[in-house]
ZAMI-896496 format. One record per residue: x, y negated, z negated of N, C-alpha, C, O, CB in turn; residue in three letters; residue number from 1. Coordinates in Angstrom, 2 decimals, always signed. Glycine has a CB too. Example, Ala and Ser with C-alpha at 12.3 -4.5 7.8 and 13.67 -1.06 7.14 Angstrom:
REM residues 2
     nc1     nc2     nc3    cac1    cac2    cac3     cc1     cc2     cc3     oc1     oc2     oc3    cbc1    cbc2    cbc3 rest  nr
  +13.19   +5.69   -7.80  +12.30   +4.50   -7.80  +13.20   +3.30   -7.80  +14.24   +3.32   -8.46  +11.31   +4.47   -9.05  Ala   1
  +12.85   +2.25   -7.08  +13.67   +1.06   -7.14  +12.90   -0.03   -7.87  +13.41   -1.14   -8.04  +14.08   +0.60   -5.72  Ser   2
***
This chain:
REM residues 112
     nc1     nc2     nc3    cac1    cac2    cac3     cc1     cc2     cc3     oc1     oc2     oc3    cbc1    cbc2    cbc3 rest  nr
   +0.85   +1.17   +0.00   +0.00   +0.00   +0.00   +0.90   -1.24   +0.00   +1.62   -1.56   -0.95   -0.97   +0.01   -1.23  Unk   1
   +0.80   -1.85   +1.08   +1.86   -3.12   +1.44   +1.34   -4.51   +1.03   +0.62   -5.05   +1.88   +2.15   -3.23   +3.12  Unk   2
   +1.52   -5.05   +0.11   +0.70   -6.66   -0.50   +2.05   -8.01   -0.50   +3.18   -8.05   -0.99   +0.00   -6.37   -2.77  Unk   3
   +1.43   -8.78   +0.13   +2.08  -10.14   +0.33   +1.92  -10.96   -0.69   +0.79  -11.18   -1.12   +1.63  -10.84   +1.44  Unk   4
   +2.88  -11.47   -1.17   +2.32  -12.78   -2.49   +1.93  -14.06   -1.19   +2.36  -14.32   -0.07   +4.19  -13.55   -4.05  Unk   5
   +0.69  -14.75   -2.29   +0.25  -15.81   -1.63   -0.15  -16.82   -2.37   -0.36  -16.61   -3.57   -0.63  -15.53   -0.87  Unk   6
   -0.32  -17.97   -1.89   -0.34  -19.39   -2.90   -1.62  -19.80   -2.53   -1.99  -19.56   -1.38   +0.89  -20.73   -2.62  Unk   7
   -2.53  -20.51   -3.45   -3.39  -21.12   -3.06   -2.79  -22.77   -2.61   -1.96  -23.29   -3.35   -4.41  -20.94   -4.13  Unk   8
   -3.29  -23.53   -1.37   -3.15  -24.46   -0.83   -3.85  -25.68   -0.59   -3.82  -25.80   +0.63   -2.94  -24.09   -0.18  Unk   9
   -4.61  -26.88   -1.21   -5.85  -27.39   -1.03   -5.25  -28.19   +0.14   -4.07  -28.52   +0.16   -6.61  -28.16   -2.33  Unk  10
   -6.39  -28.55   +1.37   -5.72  -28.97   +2.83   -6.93  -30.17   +2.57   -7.82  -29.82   +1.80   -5.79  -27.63   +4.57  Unk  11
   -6.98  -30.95   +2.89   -7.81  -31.81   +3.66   -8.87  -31.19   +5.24  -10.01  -31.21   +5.69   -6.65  -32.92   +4.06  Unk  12
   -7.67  -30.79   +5.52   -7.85  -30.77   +7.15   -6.97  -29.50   +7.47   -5.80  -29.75   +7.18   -7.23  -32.31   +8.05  Unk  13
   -7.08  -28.71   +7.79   -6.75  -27.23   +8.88   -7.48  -27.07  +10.19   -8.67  -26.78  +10.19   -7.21  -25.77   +8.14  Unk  14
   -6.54  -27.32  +11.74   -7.05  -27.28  +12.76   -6.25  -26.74  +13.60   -5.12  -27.20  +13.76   -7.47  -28.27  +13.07  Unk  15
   -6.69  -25.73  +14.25   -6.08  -25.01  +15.21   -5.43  -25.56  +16.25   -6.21  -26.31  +16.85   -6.84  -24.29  +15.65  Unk  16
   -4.26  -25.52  +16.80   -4.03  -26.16  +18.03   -3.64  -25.48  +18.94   -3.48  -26.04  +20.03   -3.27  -27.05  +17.99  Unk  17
   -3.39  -24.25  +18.83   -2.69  -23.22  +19.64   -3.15  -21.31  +19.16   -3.40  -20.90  +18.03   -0.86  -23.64  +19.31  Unk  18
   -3.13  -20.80  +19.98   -3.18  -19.43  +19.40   -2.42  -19.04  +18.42   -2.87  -18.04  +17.86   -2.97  -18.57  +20.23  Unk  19
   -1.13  -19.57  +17.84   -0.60  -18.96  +17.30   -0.15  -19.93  +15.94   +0.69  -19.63  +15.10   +0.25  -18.37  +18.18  Unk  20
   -0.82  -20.97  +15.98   -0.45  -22.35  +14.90   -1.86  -22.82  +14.44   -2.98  -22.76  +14.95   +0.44  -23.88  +15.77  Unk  21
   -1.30  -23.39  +13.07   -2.34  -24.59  +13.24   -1.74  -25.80  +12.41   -0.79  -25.72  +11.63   -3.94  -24.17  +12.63  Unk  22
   -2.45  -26.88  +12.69   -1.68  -27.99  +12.12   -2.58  -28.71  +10.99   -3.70  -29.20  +11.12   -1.26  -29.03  +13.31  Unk  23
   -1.63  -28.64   +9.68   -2.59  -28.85   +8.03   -2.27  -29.92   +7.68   -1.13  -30.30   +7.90   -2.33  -27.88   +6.63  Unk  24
   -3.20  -30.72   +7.02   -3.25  -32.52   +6.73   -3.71  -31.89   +5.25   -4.61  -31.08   +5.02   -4.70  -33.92   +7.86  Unk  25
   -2.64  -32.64   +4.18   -3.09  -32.52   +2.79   -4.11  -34.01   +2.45   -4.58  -34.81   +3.26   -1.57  -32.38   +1.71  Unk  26
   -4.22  -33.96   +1.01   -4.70  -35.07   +0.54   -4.12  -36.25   +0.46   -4.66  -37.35   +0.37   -5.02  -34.88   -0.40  Unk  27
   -2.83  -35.96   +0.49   -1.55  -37.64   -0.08   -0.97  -37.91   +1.86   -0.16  -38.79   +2.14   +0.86  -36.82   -1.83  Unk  28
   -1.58  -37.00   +2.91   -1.46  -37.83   +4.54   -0.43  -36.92   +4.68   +0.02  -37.05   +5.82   -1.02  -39.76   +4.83  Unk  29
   +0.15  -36.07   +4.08   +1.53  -35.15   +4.43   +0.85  -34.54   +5.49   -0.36  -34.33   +5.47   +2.23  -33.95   +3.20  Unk  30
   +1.76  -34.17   +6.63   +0.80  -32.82   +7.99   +2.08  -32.12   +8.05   +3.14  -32.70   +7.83   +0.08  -33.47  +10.12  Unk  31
   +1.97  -30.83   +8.37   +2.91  -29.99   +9.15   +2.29  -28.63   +9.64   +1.17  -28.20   +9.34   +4.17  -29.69   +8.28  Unk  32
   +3.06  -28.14  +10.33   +2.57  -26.73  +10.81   +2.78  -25.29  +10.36   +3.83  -24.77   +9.97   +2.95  -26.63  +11.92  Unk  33
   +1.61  -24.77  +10.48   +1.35  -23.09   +9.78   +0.96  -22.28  +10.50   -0.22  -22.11  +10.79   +0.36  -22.85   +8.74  Unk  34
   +2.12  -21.48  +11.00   +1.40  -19.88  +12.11   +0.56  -19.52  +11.25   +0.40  -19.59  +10.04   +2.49  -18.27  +12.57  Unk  35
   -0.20  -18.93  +12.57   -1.58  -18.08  +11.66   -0.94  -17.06  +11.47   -1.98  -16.44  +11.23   -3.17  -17.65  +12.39  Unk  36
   -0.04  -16.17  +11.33   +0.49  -15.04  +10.84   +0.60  -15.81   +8.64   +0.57  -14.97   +7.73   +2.42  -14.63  +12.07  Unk  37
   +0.68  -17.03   +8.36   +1.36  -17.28   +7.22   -0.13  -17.56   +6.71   -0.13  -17.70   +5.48   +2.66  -18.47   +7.18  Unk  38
   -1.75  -17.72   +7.42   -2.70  -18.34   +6.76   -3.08  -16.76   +6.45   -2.54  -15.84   +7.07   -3.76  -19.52   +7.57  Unk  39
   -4.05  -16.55   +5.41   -4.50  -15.06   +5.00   -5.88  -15.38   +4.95   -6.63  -14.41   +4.82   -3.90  -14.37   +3.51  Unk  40
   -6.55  -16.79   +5.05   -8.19  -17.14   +4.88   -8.23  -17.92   +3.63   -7.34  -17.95   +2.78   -9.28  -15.73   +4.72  Unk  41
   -9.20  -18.47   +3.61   -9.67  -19.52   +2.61  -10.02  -18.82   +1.65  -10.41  -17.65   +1.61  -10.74  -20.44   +2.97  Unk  42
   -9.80  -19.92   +0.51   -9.92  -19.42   -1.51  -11.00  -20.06   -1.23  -11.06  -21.28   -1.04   -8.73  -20.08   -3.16  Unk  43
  -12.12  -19.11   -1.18  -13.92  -19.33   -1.97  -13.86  -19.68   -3.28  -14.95  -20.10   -3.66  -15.00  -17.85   -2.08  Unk  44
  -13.00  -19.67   -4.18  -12.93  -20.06   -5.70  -13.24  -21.30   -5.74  -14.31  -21.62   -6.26  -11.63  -19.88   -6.43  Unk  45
  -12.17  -22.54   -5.08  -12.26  -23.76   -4.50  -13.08  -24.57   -4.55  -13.44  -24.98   -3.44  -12.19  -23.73   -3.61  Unk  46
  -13.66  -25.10   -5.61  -15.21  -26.26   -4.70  -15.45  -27.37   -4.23  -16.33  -27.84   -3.51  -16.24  -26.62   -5.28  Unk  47
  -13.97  -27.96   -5.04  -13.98  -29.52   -4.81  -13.67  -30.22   -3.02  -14.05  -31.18   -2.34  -12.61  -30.07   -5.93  Unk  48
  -12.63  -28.84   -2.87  -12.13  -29.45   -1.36  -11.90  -27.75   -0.77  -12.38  -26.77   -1.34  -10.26  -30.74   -1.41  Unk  49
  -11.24  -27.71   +0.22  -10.71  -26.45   +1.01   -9.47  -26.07   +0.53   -8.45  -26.75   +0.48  -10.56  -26.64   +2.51  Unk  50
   -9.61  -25.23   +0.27   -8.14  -24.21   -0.05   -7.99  -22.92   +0.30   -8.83  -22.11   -0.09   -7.84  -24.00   -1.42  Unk  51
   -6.80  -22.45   +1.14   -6.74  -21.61   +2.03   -5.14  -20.93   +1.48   -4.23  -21.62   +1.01   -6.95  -22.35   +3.59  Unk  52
   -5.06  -19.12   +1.72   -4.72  -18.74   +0.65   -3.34  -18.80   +2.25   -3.58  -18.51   +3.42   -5.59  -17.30   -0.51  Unk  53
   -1.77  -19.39   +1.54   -0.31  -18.89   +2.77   +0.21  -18.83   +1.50   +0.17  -19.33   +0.37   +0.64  -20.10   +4.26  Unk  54
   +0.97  -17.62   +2.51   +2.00  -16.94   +2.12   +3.38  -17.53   +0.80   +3.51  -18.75   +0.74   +2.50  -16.72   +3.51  Unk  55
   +3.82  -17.11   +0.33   +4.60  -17.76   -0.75   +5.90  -18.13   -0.37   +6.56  -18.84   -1.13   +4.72  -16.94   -1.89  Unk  56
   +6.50  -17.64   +0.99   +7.40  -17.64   +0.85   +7.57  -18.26   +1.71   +8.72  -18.70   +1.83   +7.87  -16.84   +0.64  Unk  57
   +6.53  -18.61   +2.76   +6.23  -19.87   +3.57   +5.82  -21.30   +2.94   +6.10  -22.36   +3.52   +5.15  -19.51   +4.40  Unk  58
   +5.12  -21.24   +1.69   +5.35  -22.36   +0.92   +6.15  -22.84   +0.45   +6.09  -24.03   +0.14   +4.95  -22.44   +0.28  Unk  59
   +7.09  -22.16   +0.24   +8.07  -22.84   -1.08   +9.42  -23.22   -0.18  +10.32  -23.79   -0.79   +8.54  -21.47   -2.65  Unk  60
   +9.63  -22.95   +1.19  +10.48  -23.16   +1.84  +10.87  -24.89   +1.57  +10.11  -25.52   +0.84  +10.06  -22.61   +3.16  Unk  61
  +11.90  -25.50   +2.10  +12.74  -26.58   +1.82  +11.73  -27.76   +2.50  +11.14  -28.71   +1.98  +14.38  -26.39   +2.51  Unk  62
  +11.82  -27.18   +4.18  +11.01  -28.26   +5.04   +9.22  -27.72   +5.11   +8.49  -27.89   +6.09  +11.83  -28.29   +6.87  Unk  63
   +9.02  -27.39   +4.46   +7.46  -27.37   +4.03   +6.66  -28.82   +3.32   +6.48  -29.06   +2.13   +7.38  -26.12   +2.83  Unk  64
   +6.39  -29.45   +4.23   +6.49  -31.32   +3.49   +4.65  -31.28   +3.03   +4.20  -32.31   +2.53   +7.04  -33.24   +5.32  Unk  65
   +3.58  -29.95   +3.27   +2.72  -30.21   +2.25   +2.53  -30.25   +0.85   +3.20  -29.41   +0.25   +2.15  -29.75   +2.43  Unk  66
   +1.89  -30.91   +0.23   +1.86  -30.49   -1.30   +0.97  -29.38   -1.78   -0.16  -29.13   -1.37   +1.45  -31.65   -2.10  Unk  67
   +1.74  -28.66   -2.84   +1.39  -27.35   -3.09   +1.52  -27.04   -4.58   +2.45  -27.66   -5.11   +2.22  -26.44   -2.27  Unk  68
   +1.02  -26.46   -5.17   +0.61  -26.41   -6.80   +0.79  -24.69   -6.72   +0.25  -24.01   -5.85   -1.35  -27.17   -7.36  Unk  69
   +1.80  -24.05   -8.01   +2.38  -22.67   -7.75   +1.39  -22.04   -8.75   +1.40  -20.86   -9.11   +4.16  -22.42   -8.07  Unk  70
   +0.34  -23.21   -9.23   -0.53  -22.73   -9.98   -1.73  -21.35  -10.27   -2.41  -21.16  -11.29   -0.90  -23.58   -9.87  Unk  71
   -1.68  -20.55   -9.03   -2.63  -20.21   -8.41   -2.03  -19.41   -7.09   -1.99  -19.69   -5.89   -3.46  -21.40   -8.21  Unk  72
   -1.49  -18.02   -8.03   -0.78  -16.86   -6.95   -1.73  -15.85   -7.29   -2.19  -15.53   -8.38   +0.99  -16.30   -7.21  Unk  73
   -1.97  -15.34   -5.95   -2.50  -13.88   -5.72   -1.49  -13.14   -5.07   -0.35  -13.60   -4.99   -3.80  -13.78   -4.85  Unk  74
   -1.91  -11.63   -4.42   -1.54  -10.74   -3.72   -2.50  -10.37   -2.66   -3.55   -9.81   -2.99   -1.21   -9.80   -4.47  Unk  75
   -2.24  -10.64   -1.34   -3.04  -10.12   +0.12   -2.82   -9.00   +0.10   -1.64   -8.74   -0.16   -2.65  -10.61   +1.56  Unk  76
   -3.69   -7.88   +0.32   -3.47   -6.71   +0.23   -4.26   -5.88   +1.78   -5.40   -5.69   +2.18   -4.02   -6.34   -1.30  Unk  77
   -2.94   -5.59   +2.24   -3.17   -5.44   +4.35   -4.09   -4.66   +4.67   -4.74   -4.71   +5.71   -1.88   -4.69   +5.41  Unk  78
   -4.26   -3.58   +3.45   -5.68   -1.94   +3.79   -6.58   -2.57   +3.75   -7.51   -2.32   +4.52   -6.10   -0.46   +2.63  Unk  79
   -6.65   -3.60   +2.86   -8.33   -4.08   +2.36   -8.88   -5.60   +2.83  -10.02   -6.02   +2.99   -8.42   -4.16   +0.49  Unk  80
   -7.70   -6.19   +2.98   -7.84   -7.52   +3.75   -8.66   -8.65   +2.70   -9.28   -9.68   +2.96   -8.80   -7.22   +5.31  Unk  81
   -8.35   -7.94   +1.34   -8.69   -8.99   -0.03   -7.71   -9.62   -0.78   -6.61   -9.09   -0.99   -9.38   -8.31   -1.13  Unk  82
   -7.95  -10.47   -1.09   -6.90  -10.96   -2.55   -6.85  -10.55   -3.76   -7.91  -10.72   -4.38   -7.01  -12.16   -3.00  Unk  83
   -6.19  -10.16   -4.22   -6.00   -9.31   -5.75   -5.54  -10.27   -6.28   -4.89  -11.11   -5.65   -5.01   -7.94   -5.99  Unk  84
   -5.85  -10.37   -7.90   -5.15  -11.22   -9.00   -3.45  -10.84   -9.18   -2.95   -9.71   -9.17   -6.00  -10.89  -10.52  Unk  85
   -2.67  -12.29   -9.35   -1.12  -12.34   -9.38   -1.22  -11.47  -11.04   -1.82  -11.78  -12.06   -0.26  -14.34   -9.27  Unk  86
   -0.29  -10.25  -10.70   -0.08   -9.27  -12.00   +1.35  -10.10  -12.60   +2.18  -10.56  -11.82   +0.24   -7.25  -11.50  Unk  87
   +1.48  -10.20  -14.05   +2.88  -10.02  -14.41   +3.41   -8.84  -14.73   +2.89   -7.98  -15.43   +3.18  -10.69  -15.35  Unk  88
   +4.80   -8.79  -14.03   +5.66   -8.27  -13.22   +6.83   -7.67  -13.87   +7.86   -7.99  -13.27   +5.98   -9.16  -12.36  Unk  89
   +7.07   -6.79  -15.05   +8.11   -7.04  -16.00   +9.32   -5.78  -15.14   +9.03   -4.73  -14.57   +7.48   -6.68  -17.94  Unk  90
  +10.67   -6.41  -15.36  +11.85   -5.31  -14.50  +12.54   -4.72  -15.72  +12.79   -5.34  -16.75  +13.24   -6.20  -13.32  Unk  91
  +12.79   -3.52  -15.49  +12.99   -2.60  -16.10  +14.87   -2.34  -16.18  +15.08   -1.15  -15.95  +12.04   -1.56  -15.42  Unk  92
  +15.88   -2.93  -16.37  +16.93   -2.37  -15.86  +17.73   -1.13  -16.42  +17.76   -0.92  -17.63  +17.65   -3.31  -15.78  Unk  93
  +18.41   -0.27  -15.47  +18.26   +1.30  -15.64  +19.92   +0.70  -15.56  +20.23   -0.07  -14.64  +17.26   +2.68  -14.31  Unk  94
  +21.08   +1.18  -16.75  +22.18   +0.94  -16.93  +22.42   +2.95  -17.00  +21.80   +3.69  -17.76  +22.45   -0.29  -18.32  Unk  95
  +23.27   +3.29  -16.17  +23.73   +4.67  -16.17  +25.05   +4.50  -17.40  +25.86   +3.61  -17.65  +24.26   +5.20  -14.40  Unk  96
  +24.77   +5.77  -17.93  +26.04   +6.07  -18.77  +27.56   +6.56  -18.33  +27.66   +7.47  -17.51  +25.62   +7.04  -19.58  Unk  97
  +28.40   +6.13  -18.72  +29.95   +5.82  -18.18  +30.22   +7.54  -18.35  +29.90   +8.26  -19.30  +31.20   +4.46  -19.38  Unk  98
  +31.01   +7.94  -16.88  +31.45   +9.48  -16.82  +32.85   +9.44  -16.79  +33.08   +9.68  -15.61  +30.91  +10.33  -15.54  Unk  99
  +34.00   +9.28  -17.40  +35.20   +9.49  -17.26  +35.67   +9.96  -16.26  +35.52  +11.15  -15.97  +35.55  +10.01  -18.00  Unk 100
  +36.54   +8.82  -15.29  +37.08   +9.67  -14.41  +38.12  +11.01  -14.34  +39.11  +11.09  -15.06  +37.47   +8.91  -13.85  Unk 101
  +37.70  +12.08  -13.31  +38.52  +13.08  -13.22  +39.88  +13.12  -12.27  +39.66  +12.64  -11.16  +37.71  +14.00  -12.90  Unk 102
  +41.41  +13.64  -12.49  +42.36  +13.30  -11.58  +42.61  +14.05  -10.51  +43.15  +13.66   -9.47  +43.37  +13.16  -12.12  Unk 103
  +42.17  +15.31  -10.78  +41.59  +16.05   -9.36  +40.11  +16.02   -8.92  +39.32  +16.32   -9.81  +41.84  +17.56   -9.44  Unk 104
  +39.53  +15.69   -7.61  +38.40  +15.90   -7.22  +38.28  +16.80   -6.33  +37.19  +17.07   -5.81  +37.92  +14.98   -6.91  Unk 105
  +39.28  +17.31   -6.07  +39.02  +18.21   -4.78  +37.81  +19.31   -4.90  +37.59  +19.66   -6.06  +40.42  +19.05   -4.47  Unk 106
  +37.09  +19.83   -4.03  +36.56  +20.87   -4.16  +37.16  +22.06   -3.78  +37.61  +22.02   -2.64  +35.62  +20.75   -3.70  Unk 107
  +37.37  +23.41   -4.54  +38.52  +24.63   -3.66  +37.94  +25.16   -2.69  +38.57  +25.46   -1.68  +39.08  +25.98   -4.46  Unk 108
  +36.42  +25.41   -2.81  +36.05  +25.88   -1.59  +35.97  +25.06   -0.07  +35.64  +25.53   +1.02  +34.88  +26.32   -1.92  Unk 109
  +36.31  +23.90   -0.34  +36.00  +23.09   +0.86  +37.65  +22.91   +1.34  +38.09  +22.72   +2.47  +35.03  +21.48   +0.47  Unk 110
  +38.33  +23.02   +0.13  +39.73  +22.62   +0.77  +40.43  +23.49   +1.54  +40.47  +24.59   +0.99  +40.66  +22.28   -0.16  Unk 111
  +41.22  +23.46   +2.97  +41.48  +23.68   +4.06  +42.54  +24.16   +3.61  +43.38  +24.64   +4.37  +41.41  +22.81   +4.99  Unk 112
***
């Protein structure tokens, strides 16, 4: 099961200009452009204005000049084509125990 992190985005304005773009106007006049591969569909949560759920890693990029609030992460999930709630995420690190090295390794049966 393959899931994308995604940000919620409030736009003013989202308008298609091409098959493969579209061009997003925030609230403070910022615009730039978003393949539709990075939009996943609009947050129905939303009431005040439009908010449409891209990708995270398309948001947070350097030249991304809309404004964006990290307030408000889900997971797109590709089987089901829904948004799942952002889980916390805890890493586990697996430290192996130290084996003393040996000064022969040879194997006898393999050796020629």
């Amino acid at each position: 099961m393959k899931k994308v992190k995604v940000v919620s985005v409030r736009l003013k304005n989202l308008t298609e200009i091409s098959e493969k773009c579209y061009k997003a106007e925030d609230w403070q006049g910022n615009s730039g452009f978003i393949p539709k591969s990075q939009v996943f569909g609009k947050d129905h949560e939303v009431q005040k204005s439009d908010a449409y759920w891209i990708s995270h890693w398309f948001a947070i990029k350097e030249d991304f000049t809309l404004m964006i609030s990290l307030k408000k992460i889900g997971w797109y999930n590709i089987n089901s084509g829904k948004i799942e709630p952002n889980y916390d995420i805890t890493i586990e690190h697996h430290i192996p125990e130290k084996i003393n090295p040996v000064e022969n390794n040879t194997i006898p049966k393999l050796k020629k």
